[in-house]
Residue frames relative to the residue before (quaternion, step in Angstrom):
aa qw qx qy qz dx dy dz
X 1.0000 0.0000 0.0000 0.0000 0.00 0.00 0.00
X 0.3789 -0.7148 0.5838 0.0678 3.57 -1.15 1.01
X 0.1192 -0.7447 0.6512 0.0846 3.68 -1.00 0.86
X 0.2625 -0.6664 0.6273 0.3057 3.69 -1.22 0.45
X 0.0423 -0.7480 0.6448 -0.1518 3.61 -0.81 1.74
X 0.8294 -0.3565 0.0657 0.4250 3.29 -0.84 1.29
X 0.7166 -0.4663 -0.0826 0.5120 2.91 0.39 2.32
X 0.8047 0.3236 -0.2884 0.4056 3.71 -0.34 0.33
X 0.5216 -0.6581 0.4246 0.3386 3.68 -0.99 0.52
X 0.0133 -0.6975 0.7164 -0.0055 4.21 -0.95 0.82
X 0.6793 -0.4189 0.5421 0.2631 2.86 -1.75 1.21
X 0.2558 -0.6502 0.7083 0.1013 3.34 -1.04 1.29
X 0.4244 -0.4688 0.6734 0.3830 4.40 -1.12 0.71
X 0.3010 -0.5633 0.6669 0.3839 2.46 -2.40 -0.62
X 0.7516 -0.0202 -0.0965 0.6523 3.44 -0.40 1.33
X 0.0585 -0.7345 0.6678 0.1056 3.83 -0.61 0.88
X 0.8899 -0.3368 0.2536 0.1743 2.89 -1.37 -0.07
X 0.5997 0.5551 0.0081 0.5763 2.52 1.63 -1.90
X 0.7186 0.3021 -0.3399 0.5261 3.96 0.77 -0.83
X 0.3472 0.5681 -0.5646 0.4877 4.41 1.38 0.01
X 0.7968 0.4592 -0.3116 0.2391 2.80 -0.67 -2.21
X 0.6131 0.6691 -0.2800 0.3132 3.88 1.11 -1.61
X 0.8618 0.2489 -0.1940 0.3971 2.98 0.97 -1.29
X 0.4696 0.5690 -0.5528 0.3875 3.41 1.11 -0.08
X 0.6944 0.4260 -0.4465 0.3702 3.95 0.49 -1.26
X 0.4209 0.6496 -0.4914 0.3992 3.84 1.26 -0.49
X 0.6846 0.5274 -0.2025 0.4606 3.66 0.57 -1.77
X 0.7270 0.3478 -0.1931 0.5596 4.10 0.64 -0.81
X 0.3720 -0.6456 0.5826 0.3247 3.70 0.86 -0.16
X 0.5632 0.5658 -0.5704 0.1931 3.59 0.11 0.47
X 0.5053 -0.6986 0.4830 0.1529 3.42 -1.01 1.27
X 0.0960 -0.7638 0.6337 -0.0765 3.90 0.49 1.55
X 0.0850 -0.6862 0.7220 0.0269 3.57 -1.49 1.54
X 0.5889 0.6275 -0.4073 0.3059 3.56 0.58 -1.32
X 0.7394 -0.4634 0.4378 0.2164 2.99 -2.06 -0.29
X 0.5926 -0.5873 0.3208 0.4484 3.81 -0.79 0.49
X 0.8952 0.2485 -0.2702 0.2525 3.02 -1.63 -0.88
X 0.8583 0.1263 -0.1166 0.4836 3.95 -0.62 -0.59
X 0.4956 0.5418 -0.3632 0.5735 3.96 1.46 -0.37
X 0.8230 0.2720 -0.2645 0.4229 3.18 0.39 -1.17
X 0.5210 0.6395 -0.4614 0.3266 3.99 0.98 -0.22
X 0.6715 0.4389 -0.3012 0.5156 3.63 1.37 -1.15
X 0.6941 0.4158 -0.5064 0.2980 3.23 0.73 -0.33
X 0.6032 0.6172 -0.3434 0.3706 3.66 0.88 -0.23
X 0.5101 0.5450 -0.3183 0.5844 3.61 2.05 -0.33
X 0.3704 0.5975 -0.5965 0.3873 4.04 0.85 -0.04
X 0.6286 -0.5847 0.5101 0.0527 2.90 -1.81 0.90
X 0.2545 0.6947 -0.2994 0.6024 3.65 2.03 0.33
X 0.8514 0.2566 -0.2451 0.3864 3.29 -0.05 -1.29
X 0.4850 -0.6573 0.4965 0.2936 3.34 -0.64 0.68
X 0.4759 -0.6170 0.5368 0.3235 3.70 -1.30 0.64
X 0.8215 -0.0825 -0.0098 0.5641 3.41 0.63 -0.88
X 0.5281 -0.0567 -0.8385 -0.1219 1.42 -2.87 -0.21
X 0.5333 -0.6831 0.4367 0.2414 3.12 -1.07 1.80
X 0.5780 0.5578 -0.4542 0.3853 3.87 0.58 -0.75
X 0.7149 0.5461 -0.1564 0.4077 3.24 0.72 -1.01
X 0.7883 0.2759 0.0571 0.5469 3.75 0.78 -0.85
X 0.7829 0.4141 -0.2456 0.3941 3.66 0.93 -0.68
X 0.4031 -0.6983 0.3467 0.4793 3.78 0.13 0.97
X 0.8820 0.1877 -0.2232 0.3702 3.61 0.13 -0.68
X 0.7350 0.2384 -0.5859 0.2443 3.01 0.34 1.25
X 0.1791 0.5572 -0.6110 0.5330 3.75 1.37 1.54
X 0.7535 0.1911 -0.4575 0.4317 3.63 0.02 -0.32
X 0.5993 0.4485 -0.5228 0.4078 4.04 0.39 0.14
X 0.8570 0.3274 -0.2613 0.2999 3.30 0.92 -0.22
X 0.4058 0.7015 -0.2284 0.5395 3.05 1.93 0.35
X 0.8292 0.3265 0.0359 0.4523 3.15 0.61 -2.08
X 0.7440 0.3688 -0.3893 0.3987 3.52 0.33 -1.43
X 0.5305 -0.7036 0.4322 0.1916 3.56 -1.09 0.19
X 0.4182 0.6719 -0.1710 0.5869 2.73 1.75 -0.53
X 0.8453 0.2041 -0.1997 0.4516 3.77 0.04 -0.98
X 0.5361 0.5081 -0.4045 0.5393 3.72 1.43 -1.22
X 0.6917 0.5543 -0.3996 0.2336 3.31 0.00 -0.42
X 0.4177 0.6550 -0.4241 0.4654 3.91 1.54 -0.72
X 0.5079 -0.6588 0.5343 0.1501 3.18 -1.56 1.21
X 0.5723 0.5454 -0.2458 0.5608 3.63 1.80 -1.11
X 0.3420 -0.6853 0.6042 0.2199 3.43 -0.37 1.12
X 0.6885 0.4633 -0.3308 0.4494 3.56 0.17 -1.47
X 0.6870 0.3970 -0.3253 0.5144 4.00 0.38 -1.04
X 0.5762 0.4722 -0.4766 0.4668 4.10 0.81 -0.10
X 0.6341 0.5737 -0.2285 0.4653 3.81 0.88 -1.12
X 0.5985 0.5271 -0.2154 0.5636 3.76 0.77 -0.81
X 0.8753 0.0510 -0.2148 0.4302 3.42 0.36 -0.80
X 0.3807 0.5876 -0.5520 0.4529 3.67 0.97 0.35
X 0.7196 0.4798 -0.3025 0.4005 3.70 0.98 -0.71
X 0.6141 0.5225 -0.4171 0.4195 3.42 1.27 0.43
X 0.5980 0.5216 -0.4907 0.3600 3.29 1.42 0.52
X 0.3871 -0.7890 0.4712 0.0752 3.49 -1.37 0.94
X 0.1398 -0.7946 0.4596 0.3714 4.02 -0.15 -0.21
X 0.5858 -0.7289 0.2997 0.1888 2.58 -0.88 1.41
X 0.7820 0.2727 -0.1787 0.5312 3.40 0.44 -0.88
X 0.1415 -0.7093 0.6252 0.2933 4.59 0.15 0.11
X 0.2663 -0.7654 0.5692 0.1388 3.21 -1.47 -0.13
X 0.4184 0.7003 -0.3995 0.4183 3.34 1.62 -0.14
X 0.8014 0.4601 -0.1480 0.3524 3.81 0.59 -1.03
X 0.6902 0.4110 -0.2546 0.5385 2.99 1.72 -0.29
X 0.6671 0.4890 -0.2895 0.4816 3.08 0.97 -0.21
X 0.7870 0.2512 -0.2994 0.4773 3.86 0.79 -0.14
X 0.3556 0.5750 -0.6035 0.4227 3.08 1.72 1.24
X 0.6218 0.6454 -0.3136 0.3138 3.22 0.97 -1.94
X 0.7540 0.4398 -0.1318 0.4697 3.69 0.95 -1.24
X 0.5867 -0.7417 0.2742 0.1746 3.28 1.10 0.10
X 0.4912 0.7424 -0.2407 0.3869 2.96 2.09 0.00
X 0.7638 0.2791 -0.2856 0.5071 3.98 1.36 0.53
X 0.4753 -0.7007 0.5319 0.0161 2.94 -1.26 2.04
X 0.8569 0.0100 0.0188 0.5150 3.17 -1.72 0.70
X 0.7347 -0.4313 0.3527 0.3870 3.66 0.23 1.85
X 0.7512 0.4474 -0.3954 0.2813 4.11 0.38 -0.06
X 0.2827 -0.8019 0.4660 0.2446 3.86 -0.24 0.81
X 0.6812 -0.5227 0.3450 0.3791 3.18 -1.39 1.89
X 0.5353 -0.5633 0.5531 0.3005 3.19 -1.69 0.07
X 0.2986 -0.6536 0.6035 0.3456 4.06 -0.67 1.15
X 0.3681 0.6040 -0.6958 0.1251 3.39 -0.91 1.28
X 0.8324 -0.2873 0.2759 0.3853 3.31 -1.98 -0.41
X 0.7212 0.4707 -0.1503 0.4855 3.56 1.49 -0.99
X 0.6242 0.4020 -0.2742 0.6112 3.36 1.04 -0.01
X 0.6855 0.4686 -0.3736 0.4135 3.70 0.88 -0.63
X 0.4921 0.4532 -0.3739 0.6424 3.72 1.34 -0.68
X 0.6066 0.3031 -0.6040 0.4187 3.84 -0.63 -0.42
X 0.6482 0.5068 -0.4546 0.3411 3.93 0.07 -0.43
X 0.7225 0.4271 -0.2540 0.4807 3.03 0.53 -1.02
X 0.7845 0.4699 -0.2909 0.2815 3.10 0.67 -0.12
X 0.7893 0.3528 0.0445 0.5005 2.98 0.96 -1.27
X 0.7183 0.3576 -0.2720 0.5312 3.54 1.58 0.25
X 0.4641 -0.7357 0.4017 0.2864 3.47 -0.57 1.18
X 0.5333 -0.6179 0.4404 0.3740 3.59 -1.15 0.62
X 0.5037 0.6726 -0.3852 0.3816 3.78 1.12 0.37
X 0.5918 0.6219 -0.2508 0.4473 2.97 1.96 -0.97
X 0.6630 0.4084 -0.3862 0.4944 3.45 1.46 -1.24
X 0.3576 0.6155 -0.6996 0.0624 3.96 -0.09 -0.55
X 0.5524 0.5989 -0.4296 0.3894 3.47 0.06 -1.09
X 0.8671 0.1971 -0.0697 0.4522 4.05 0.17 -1.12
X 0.4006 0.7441 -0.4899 0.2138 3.39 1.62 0.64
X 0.6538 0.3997 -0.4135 0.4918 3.86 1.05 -0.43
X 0.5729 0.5166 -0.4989 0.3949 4.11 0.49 -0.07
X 0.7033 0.5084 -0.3057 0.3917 3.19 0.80 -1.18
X 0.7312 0.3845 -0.2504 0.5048 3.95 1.16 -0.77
X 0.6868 0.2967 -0.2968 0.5934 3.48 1.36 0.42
X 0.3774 0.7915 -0.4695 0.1033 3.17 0.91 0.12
X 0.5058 0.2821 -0.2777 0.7665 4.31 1.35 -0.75
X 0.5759 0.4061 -0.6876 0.1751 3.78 -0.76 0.44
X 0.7279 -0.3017 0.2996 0.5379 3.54 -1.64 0.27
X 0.7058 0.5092 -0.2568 0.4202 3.71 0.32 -1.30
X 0.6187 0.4232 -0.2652 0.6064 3.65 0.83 0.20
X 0.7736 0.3024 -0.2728 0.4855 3.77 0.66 -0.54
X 0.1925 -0.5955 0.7486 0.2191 3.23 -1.89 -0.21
X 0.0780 -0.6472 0.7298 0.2057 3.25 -1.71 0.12
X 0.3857 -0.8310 0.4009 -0.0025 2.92 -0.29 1.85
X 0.6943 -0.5072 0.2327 0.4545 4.05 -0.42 0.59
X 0.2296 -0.7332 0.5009 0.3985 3.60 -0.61 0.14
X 0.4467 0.7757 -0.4211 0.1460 3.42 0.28 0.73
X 0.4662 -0.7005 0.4343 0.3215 4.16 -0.75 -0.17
X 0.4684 -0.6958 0.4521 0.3036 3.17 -0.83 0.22
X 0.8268 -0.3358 0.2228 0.3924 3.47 -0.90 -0.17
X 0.5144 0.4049 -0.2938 0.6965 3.60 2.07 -0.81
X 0.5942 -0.5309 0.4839 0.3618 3.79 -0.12 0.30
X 0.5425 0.7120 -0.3090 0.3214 3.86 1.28 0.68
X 0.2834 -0.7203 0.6090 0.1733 3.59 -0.25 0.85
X 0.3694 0.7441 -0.5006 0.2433 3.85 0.10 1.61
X 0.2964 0.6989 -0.6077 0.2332 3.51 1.53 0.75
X 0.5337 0.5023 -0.5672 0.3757 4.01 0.73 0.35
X 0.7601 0.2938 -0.3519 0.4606 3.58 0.21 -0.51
X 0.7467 0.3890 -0.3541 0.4070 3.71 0.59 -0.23
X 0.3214 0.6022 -0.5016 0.5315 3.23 1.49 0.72
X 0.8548 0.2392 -0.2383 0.3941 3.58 0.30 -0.56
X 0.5309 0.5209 -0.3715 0.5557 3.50 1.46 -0.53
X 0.5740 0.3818 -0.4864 0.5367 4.16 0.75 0.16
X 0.8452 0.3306 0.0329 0.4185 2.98 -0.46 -1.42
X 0.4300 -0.6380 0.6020 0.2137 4.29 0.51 -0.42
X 0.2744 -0.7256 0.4303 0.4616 3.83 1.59 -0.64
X 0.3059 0.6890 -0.5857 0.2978 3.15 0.32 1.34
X 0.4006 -0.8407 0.2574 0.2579 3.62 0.35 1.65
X 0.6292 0.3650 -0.4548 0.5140 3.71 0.73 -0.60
X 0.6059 0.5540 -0.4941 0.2860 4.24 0.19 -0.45
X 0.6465 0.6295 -0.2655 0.3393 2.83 1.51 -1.90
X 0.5875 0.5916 -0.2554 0.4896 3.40 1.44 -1.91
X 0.5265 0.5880 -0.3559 0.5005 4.10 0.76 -0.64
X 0.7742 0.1266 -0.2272 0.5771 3.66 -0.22 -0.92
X 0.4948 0.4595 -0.6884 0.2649 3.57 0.00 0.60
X 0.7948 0.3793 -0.3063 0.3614 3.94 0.89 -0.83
X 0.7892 0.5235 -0.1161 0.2994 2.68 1.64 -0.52
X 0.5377 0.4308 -0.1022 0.7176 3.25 2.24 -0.90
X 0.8491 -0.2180 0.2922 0.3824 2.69 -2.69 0.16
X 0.7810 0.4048 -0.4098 0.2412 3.42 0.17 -1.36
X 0.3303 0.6925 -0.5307 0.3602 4.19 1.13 0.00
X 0.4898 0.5901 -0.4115 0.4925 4.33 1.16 -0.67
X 0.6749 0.3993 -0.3939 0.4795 3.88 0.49 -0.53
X 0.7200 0.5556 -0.2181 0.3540 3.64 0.64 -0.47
X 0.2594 -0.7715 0.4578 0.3577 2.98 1.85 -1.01
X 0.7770 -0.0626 0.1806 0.5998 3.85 0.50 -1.31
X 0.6702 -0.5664 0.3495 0.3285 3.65 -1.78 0.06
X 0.6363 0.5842 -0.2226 0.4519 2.88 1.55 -0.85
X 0.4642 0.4308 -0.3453 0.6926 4.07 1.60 -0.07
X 0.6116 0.4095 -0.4395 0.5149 4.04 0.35 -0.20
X 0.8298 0.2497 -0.2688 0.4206 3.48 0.26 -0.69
X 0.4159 0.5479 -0.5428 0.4818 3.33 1.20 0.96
X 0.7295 0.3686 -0.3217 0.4780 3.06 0.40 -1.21
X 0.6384 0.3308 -0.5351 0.4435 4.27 0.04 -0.51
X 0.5520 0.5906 -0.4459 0.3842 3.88 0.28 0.02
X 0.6822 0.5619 -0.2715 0.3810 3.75 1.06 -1.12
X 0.7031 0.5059 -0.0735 0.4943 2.62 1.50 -1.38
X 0.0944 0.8980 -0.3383 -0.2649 3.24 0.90 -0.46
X 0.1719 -0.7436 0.6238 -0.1686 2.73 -0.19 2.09
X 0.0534 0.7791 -0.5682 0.2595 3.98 1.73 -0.17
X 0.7302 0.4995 -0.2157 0.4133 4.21 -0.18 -1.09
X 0.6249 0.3742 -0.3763 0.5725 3.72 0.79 -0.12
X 0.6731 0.5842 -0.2248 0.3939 3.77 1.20 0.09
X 0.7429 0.2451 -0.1642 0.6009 3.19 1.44 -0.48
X 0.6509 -0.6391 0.3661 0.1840 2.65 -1.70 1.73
X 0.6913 0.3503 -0.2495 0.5806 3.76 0.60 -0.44
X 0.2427 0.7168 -0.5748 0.3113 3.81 0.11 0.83
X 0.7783 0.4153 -0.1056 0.4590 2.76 -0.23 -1.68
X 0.6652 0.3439 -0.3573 0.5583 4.26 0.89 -0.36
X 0.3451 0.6405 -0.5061 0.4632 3.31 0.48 1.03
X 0.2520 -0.6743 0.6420 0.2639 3.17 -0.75 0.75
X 0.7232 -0.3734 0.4371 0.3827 3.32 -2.11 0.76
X 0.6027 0.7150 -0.1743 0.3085 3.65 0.49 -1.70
X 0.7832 0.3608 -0.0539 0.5035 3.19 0.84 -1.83
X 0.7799 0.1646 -0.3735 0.4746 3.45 1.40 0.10
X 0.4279 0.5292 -0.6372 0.3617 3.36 0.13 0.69
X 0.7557 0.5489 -0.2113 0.2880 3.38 0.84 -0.83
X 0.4894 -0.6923 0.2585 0.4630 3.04 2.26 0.14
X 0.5436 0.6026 -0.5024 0.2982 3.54 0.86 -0.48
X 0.6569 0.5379 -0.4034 0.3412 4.08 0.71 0.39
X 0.0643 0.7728 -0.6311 0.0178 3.39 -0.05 0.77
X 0.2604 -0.6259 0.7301 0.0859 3.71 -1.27 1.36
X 0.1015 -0.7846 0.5672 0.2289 3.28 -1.12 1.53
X 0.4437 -0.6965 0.4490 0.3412 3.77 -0.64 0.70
X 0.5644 0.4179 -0.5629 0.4359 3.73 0.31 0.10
X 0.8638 0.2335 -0.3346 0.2956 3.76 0.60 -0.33
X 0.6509 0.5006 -0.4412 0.3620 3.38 0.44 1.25
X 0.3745 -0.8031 0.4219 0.1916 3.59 -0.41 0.25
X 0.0513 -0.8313 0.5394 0.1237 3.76 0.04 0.82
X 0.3338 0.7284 -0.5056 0.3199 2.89 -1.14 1.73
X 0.5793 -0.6402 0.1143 0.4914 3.87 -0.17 1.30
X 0.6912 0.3135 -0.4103 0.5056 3.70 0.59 -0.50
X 0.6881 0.3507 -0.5276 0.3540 4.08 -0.08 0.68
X 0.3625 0.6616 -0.5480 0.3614 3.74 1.16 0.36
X 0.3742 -0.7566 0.5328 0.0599 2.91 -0.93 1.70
X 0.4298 -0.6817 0.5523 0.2132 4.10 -0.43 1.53
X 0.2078 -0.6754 0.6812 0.1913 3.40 -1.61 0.95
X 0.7067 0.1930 -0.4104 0.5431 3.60 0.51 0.49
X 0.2662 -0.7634 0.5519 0.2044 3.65 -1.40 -0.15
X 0.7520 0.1539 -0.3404 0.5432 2.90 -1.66 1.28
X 0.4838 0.4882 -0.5183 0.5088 3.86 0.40 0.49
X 0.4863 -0.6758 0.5303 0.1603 3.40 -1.75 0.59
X 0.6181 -0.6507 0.3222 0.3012 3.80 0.07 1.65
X 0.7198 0.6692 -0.0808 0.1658 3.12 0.92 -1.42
X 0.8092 0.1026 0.3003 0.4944 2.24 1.45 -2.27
X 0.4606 0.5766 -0.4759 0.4785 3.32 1.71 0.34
X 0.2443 -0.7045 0.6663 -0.0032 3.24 -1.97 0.89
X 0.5980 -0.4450 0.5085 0.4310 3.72 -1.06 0.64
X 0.7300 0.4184 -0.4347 0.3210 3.59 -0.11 -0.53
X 0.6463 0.5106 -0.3135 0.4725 3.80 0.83 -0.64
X 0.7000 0.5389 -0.3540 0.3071 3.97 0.85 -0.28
X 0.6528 -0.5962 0.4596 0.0853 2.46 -1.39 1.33
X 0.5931 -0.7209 0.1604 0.3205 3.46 -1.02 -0.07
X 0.4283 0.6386 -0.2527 0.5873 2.44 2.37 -0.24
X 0.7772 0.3172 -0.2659 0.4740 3.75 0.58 -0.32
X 0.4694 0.4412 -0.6088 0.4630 3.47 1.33 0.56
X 0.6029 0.6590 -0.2821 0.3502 4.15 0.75 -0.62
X 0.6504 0.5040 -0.1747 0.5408 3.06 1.68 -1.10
X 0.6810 0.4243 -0.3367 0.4928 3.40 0.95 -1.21
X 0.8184 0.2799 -0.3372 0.3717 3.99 0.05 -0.52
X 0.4296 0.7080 -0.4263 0.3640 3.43 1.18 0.11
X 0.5413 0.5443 -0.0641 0.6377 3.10 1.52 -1.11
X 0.6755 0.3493 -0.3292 0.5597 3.72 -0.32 -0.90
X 0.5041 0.6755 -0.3966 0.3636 4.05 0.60 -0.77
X 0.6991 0.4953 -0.0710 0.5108 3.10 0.59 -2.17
X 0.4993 0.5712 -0.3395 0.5560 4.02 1.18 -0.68
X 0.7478 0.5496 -0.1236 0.3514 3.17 -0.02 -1.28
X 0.5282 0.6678 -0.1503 0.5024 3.12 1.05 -2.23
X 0.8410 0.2745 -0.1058 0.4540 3.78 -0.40 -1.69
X 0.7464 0.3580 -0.4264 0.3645 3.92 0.52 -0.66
X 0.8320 0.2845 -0.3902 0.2731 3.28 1.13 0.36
X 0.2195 0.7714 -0.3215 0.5035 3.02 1.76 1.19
X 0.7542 0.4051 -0.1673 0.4889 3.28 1.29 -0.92
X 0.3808 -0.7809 0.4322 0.2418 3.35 1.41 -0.30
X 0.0287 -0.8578 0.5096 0.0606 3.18 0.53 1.07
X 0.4515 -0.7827 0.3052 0.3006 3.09 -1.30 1.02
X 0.4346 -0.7067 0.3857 0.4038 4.07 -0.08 0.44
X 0.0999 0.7585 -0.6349 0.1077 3.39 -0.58 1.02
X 0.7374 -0.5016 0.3333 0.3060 3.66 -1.51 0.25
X 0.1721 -0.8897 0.1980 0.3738 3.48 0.07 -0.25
X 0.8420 -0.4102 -0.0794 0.3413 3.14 -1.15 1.38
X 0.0856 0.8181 -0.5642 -0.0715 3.82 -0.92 0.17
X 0.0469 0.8196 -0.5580 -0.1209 3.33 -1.02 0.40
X 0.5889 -0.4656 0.5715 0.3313 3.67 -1.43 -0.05
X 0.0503 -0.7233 0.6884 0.0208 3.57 -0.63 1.07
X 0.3535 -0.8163 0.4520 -0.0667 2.82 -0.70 1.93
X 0.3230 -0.7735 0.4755 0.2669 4.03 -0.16 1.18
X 0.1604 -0.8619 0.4755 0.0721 3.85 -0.57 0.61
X 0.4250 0.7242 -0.3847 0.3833 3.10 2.43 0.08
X 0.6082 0.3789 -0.3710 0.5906 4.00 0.47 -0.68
X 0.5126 0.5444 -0.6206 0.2361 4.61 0.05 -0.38
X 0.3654 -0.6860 0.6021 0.1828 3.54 -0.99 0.91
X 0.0819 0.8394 -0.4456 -0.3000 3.71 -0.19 -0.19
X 0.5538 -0.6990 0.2178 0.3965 3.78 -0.53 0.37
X 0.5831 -0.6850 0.2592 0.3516 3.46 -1.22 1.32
């Protein structure tokens, strides 16, 4: 949907940031003056907001349960709360940023509190944040989230949110790596439920080879359309946000400055297109995990 904004029509998000962030401080009573994006992200890390109930307080799942249409829409309040809480943001922003700035010793990442969030504000110029100004103003839009599978792991646990970041740090092509390739492939069950789910999501753009030469510009503006008959989703066509680094095994702490430019320039263009495309709002994913111990096969 398109808004007319100070004379001309602009791609309206789904759910920005700004309309998340609004209502959680609405929900905590907290009386927000400052400015959007990265001002307003730390202020939503204060030690005020409550961690949970997560529907209530966590940006991405208030927008699954706010925004998608799909889930706000369930009549079961409790079954609307449950699955808004399987959405995850994709990309965090704590870990890169208090690498980029220099603010975590001996490999361990500062604590998100009230005393570490004010040293930012304070004591780091707003030149420092350019780099994380489009994550931080898209950071609760659709293009920033996932709604991750509803499904459990091998302990009977629904924990592909934390082991999304404990693989991968949420860096999406690593993250998109141990799905075909690691433990985390047990939430999916098979490849062929992965490439359902990167399809829902359309995450389709970490797959094609000419993405990433796209200008920022040319996709917000919709002129990119990824056709799906001509790409092939699968671990060797995941398209790297940094280059010449090993998928596997690179970490925010080892980058360079050129591959901190490279990596969000990119992630941008990620962002940029999944909410450009308007994802459609759907439930999130389930399958039947299917025992193969009693299959006879033939002699």
């Amino acid at each position: 949907m398109d808004k007319w904004i100070g004379g001309e029509f602009k791609m309206e998000t789904k759910g920005s940031s700004k309309e998340v962030f609004e209502k959680i401080f609405s929900t905590a009573s907290v009386d927000y003056k400052g400015s959007n994006g990265l001002e307003m992200l730390m202020r939503y890390y204060k030690d005020d907001i409550p961690k949970s109930p997560r529907f209530l307080y966590d940006s991405d799942a208030v927008y699954f349960y706010n925004i998608d249409e799909e889930i706000k829409s369930l009549k079961n309040d409790w079954e609307r709360r449950d699955l808004a809480e399987r959405g995850d943001i994709m990309t965090s922003i704590w870990t890169p940023l208090t690498y980029y700035l220099n603010l975590n010793k001996e490999g361990k990442i500062i604590a998100k509190n009230n005393a570490s969030i004010d040293e930012i504000l304070l004591n780091h110029n707003n030149e420092e944040w350019t780099l994380f100004n489009d994550l931080a103003e898209h950071y609760a839009s659709r293009g920033n989230l996932l709604l991750l599978p509803n499904m459990r792991n091998s302990a009977g646990k629904r924990n592909l949110n934390p082991d999304k970041f404990m693989m991968s740090e949420d860096k999406l092509d690593q993250f998109l790596y141990y799905c075909f390739k690691g433990n985390l492939m047990e939430y999916f069950i098979d490849e062929t439920n992965l490439v359902e789910w990167i399809y829902s999501e359309n995450l389709e753009c970490m797959f094609s080879q000419d993405f990433f030469q796209c200008s920022l510009d040319e996709i917000k503006n919709r002129k990119v359309v990824i056709d799906r008959n001509n790409i092939e989703i699968k671990e060797n066509n995941i398209q790297q946000l940094t280059d010449n680094s090993n998928i596997s095994k690179y970490k925010y702490r080892d980058f360079s400055p050129d591959d901190w430019k490279t990596y969000f320039d990119r992630l941008n263009k990620v962002i940029a297109y999944r909410n450009s495309v308007d994802i459609k709002p759907h439930l999130p994913l389930k399958w039947d995990k299917i025992d193969h111990s009693t299959t006879t096969e033939k002699g």
